[in-house]
C-alpha positions in Angstrom: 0.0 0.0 0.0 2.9 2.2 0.8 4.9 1.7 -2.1 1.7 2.0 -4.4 1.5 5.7 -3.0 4.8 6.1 -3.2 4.4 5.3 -7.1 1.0 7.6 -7.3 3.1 10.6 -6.2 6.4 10.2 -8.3 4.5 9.8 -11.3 1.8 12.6 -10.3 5.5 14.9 -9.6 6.7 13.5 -13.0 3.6 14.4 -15.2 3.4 18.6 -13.7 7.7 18.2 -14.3 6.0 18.0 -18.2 3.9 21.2 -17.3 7.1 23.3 -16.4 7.5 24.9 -19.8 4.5 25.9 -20.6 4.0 27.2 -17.2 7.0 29.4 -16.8 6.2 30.8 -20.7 3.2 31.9 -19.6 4.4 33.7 -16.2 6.8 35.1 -18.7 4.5 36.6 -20.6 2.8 37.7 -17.8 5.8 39.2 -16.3 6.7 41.0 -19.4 3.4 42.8 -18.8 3.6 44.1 -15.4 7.1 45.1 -16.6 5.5 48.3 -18.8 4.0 49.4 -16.2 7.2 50.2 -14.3 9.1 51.5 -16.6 8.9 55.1 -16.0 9.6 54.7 -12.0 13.2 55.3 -11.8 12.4 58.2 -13.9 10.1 59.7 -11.5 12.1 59.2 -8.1 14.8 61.1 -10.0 12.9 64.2 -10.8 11.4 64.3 -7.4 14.7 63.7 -6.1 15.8 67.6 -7.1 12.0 69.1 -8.5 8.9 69.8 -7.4 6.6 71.9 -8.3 6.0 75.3 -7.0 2.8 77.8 -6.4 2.7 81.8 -6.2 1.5 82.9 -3.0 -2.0 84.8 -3.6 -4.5 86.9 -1.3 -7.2 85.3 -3.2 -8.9 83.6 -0.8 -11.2 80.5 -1.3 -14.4 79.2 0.8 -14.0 75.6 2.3 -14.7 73.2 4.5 -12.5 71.6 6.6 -13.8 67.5 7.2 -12.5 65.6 10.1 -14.4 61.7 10.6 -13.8 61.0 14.5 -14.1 58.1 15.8 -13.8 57.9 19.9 -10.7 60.4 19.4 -11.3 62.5 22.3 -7.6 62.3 22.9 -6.2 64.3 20.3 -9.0 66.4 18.2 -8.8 69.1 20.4 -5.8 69.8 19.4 -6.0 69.3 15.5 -9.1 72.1 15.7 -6.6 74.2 18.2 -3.8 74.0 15.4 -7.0 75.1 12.6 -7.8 78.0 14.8 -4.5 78.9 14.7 -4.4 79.3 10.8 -3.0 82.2 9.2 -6.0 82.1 6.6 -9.3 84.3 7.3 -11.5 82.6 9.5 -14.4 83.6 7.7 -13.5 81.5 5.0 -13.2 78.3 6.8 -16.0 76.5 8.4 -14.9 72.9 10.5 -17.2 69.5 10.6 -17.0 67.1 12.7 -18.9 63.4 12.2 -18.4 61.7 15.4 -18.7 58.4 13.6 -20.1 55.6 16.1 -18.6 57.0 19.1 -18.7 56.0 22.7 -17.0 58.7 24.2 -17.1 62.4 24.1 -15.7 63.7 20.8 -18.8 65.1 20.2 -18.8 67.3 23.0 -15.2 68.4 22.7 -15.7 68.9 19.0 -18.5 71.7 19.2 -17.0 73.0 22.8 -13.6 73.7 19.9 -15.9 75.6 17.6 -16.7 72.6 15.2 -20.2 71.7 13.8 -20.8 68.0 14.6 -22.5 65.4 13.4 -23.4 62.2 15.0 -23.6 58.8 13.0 -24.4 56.0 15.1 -25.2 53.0 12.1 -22.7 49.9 13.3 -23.2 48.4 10.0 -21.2 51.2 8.2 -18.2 51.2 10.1 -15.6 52.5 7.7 -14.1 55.8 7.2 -15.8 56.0 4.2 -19.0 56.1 5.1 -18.8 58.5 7.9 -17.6 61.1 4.7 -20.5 59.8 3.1 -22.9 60.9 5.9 -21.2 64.0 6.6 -21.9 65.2 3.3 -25.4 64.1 3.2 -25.6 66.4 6.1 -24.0 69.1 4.5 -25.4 68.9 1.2 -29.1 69.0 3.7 -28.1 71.8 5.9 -25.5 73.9 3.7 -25.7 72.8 -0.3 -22.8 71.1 -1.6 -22.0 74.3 -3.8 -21.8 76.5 -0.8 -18.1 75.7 -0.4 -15.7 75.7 -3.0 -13.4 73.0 -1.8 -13.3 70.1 1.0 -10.3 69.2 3.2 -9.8 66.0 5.0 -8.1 65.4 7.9 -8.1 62.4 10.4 -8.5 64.0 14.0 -5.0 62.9 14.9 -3.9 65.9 12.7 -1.7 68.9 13.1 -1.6 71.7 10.6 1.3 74.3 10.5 -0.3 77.4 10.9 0.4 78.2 7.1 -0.9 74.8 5.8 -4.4 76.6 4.1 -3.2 79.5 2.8 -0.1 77.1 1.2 -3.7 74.8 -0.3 -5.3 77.7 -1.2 -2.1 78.8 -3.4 -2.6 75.7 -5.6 -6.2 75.7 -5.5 -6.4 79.3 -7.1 -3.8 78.0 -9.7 -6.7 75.9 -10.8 -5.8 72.7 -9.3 -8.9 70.7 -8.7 -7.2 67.9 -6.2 -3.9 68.7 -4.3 -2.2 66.8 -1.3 0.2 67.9 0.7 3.6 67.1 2.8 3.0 64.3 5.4 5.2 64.6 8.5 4.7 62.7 12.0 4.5 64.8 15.3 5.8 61.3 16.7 8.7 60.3 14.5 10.8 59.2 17.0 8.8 57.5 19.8 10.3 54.3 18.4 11.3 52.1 15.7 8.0 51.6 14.3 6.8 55.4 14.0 9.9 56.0 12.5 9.2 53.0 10.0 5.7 54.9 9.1 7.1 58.3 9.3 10.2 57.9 6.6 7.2 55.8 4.1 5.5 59.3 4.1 8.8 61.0 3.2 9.7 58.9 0.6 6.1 58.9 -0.9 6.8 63.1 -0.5 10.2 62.5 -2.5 9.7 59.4 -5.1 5.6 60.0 -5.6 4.1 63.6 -5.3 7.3 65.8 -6.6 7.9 64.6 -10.0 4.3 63.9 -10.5 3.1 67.4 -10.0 5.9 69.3 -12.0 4.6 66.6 -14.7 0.8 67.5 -14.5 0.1 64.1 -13.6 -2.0 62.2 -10.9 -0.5 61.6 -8.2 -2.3 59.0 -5.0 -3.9 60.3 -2.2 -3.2 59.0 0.9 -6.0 58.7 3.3 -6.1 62.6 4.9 -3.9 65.9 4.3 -5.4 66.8 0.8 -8.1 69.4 -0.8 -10.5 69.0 -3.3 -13.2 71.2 -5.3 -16.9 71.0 -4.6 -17.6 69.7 -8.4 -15.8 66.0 -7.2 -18.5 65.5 -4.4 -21.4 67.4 -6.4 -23.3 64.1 -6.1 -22.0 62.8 -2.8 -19.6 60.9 -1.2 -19.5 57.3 -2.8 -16.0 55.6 -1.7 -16.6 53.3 1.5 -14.7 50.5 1.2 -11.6 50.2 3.6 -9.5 52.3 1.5 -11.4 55.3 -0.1 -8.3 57.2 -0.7 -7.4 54.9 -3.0 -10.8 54.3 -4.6 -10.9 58.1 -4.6 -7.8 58.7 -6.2 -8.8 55.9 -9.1 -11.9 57.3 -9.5 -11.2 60.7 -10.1 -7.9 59.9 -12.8 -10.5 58.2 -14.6 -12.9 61.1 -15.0 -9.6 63.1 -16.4 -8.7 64.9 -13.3 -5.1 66.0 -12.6 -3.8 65.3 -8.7 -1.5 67.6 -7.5 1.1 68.2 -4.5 2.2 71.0 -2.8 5.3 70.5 -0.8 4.9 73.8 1.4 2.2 72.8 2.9 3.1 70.3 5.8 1.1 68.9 8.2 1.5 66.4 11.1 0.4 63.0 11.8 0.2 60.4 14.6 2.1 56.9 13.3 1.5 53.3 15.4 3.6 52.6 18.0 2.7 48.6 18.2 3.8 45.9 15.9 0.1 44.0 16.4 -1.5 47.7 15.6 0.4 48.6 12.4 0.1 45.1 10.9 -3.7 45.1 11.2 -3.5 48.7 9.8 -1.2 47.0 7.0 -3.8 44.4 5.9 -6.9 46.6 5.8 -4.7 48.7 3.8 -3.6 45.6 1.5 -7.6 44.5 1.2 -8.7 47.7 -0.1 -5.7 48.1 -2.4 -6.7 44.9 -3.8 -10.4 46.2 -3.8 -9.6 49.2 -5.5 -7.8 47.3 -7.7 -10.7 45.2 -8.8 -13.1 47.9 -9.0 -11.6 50.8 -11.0 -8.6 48.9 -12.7 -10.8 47.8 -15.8 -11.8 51.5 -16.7 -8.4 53.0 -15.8 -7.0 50.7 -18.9 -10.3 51.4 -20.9 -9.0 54.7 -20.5 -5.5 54.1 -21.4 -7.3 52.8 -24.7 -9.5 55.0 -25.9 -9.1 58.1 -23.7 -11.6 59.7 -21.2 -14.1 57.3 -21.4 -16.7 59.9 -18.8 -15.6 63.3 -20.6 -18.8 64.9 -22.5 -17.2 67.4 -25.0 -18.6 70.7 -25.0 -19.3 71.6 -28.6 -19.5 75.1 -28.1 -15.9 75.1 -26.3 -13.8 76.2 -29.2 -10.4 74.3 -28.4 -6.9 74.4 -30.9 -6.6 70.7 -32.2 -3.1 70.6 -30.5 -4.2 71.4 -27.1 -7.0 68.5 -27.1 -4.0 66.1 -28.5 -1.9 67.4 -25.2 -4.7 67.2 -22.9 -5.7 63.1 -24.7 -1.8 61.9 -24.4 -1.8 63.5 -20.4 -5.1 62.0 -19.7 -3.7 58.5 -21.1 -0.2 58.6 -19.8 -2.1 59.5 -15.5 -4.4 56.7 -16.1 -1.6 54.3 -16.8 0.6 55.5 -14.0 -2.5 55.4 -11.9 -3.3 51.8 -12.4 0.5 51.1 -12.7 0.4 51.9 -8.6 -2.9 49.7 -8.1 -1.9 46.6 -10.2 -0.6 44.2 -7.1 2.8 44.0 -8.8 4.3 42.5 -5.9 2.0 40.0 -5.1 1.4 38.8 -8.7 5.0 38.0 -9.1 5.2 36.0 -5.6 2.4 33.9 -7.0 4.0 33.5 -9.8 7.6 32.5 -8.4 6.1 29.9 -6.0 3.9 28.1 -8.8 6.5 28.3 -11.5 10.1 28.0 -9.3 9.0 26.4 -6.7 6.5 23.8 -7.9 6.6 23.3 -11.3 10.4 23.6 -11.1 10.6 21.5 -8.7 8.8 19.1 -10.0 10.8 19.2 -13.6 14.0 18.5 -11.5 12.9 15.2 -10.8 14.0 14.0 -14.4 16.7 16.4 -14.4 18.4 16.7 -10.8 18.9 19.9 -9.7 21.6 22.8 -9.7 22.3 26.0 -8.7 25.4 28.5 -7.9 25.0 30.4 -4.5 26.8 33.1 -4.0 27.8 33.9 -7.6 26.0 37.3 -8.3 27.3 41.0 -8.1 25.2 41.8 -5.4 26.4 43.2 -2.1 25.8 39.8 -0.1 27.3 37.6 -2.6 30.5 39.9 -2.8 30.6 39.8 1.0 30.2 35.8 1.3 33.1 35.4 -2.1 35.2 37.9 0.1 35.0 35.4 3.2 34.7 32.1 1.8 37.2 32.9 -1.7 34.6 31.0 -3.9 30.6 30.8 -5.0 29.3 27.6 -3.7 28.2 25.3 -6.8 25.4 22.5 -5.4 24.1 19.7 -7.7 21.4 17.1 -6.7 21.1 13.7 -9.1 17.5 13.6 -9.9 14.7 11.8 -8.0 12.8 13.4 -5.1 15.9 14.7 -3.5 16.1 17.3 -6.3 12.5 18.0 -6.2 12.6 19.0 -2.5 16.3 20.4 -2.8 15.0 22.4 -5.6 12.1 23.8 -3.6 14.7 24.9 -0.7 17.1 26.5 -3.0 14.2 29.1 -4.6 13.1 29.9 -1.0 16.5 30.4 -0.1 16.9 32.5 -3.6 14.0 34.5 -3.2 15.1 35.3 0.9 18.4 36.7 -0.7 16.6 38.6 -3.5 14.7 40.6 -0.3 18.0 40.9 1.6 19.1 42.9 -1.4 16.3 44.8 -2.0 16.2 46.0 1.8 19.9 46.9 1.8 18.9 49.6 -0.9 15.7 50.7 1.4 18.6 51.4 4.1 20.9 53.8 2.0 17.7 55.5 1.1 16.8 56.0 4.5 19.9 57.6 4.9 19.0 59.6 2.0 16.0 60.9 3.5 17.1 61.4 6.9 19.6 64.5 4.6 17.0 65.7 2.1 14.2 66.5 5.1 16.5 67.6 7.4 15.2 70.6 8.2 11.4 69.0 8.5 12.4 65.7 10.3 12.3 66.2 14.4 15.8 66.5 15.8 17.1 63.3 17.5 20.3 61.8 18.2 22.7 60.0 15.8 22.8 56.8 17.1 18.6 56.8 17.0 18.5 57.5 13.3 21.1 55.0 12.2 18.5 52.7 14.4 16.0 54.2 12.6 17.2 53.9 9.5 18.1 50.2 9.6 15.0 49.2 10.8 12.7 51.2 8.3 12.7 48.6 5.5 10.4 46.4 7.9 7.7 48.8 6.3 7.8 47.1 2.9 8.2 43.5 4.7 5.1 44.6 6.3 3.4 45.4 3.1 4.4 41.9 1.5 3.0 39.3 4.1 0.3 41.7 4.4 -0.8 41.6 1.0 -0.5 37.6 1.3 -3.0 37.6 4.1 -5.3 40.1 2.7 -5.8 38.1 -0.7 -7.2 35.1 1.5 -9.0 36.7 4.7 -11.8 38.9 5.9 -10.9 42.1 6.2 -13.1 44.9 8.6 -12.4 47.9 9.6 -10.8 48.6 12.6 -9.9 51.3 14.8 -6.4 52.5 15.3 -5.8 54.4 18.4 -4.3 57.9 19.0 -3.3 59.0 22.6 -0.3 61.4 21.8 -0.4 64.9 23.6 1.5 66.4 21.2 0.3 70.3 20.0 1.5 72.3 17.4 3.0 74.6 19.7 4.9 71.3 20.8 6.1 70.9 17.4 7.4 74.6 16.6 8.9 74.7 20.0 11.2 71.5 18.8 9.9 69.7 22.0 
């Protein structure tokens, strides 16, 4: 009985060993694919490395409203709405809601004792972010009109704003911009290793994302508060509410042609996790609605990569030169593309593929053939360290048989952990990059904390990976993330 499942299996691994061809063609091709959608990447970090794009400073001031969901953040929105008092820009312009979003505490209270109008949306079967935005602007659109502001900010109540941040908005706003986001600093940065971690991801988003994108005209992502956006994007509500609506926003909105732009004076603050069990829950709601997003606007980004705006009504009596509507067709094209080049799971698409092709169907091919690999033998940093200490790349060869198929299967895994070892090595020396470029904005600290800081940063991206494993096979809901930090913006321009 033994040995006739012993025989079941070996020809069962010999038969897919057949399949491994066709298989790794196809992941090729596949591959290839994902591959044009990166190409322009390096480009991009480079431009925002030394450019980005700047706004005249006007008097012309703008009506908005400022949007803050809450939910049972009595802790800290005092503060946020302290630091919006505080704004340089005319108060009669401004006008602050609150939704204290199923709440057991008092937010409510302190909101409106701070000046805010508040809301109260008590519904626990709409628990996300997303919907308290969409009942806040039911209310609004009720009590106010949507068209009575010009523009809507969003801001998490965890928040700080320097006290220039609107008027810095309002510079790109009255340059026509219909969607801008702004610089994302941390009033916690170095409470410990893991603040850091989220802190320098905002930074580098600043650096390799929103620069180059914005002196390009492009579309750059919005990330979940610290942006601005006209009245005509909500004109018929709020409809994002999955567990990302930044993302579903920002998809949305490339699609119907619009430009998203960055201003890097404007800089405001934001509390990062502090626990390992808190940011990696954070990390797979985050990798769920990514996915979502992904699955719900990535068909008509690429529709309009094809065939142009696919939602834009031309206006016949809006006499436009021939050339400008060519401009305005290849921008429109060349946002969507980069737009859904950010959603497309990249990362996760090509694990999948290296454990069914390299470690399966590989595997399972070596059981004819044996097995054989060279460790060691690369150009890469590790493999120039290990030839330095042992004088020679280590050559290993397995006869065929199920030895190979297994030693195979260790070797990729072994491969794939060196690949990452690499990769992480070159997050490092661009934290060190970061920690010189923002000088002047990152919190002063001492050395020996940002050379801890800075080799324990790549975890960020590790995160990101398993997460996105987990996400693709679980239940995601939303979830609360706490904020308890004291911190004011008089804390922050004090240097405390």
């Amino acid at each position: 009985m033994i040995l006739n499942i012993g025989s079941i299996v070996t020809a069962i691994v010999d038969r897919l060993g057949d399949w491994y061809i066709p298989v790794k063609n196809i992941f090729g091709w596949i591959v290839l694919f994902l591959s044009l959608f990166n190409v322009h990447r390096v480009a991009f970090m480079i431009i925002g490395f030394f450019f980005t794009r700047k706004f005249p400073h006007v008097k012309n001031y703008h009506k908005y409203a400022i949007l803050i969901p809450a939910r049972n953040e009595s802790p800290v929105i005092a503060n946020l709405l302290n630091s919006i008092a505080k704004q340089d820009y005319p108060k009669e312009y401004l006008t602050v809601f609150v939704v204290a979003d199923n709440c057991t505490d008092n937010t409510a209270e302190i909101a409106r004792e701070n000046g805010a109008i508040c809301y109260e949306h008590q519904n626990p079967d709409e628990r996300t972010k997303g919907y308290a935005l969409k009942y806040l602007f039911e209310q609004i659109d009720k009590d106010y009109g949507i068209e009575s502001f010009e523009g809507y900010f969003i801001f998490d109540a965890d928040n700080l704003l320097n006290r220039d941040y609107i008027s810095r908005m309002n510079d790109a706003f009255d340059a026509g911009e219909k969607i801008i986001t702004s610089y994302r600093n941390s009033k916690n940065f170095d409470e410990n290793w893991m603040s850091a971690s989220y802190a320098l991801h905002w930074i580098r988003s600043s650096r390799t994302r929103h620069r180059a994108r914005s002196v390009l005209r492009l579309a750059t992502n919005l990330q979940g508060t610290g942006f601005l956006f006209a009245n005509e994007l909500v004109k018929n509500g709020w409809k994002y509410v999955s567990l990302t609506e930044d993302r579903a926003f920002t998809a949305d909105a490339v699609a119907h042609g619009y430009a998203i732009s960055y201003n890097d004076e404007a800089v405001f603050y934001d509390e990062q996790p502090t626990s390992l069990k808190i940011a990696f829950r954070q990390r797979i709601r985050w990798s769920k609605g990514h996915l979502q997003a992904f699955v719900e606007t990535g068909w008509y980004l690429l529709l309009n990569i094809i065939v142009g705006n696919i939602y834009r009504k031309r206006d016949e009596t809006k006499k436009e030169p021939l050339w400008k509507r060519i401009v305005e067709g290849i921008r429109h094209r060349f946002a969507a593309y980069d737009t859904l080049s950010q959603l497309i799971p990249g990362a996760l698409i090509r694990a999948i593929g290296f454990f069914i092709v390299t470690v399966f169907f590989l595997s399972c091919h070596c059981y004819k053939v044996g097995a054989a690999a060279e460790l060691f033998g690369g150009r890469d940093f590790v493999s120039i360290v290990v030839r330095f200490f042992t004088g020679d790349k280590m050559h290993v060869t397995i006869s065929p048989g199920m030895r190979a198929v297994l030693g195979n299967a260790g070797l990729a895994l072994f491969a794939f952990w060196l690949t990452r070892v690499q990769i992480e090595l070159g997050n490092v020396f661009l934290g060190i990059y970061l920690f010189f470029t923002d000088r002047k904005r990152i919190k002063k600290m001492p050395l020996g904390k940002k050379i801890w800081f800075t080799l324990t940063w790549p975890s960020f991206d590790l995160f990101y990976r398993w997460s996105m494993y987990i996400a693709l096979f679980s239940k995601v809901t939303w979830k609360q993330i706490p904020h308890t930090s004291a911190i004011t913006i008089e804390d922050i321009e004090n240097g405390q």
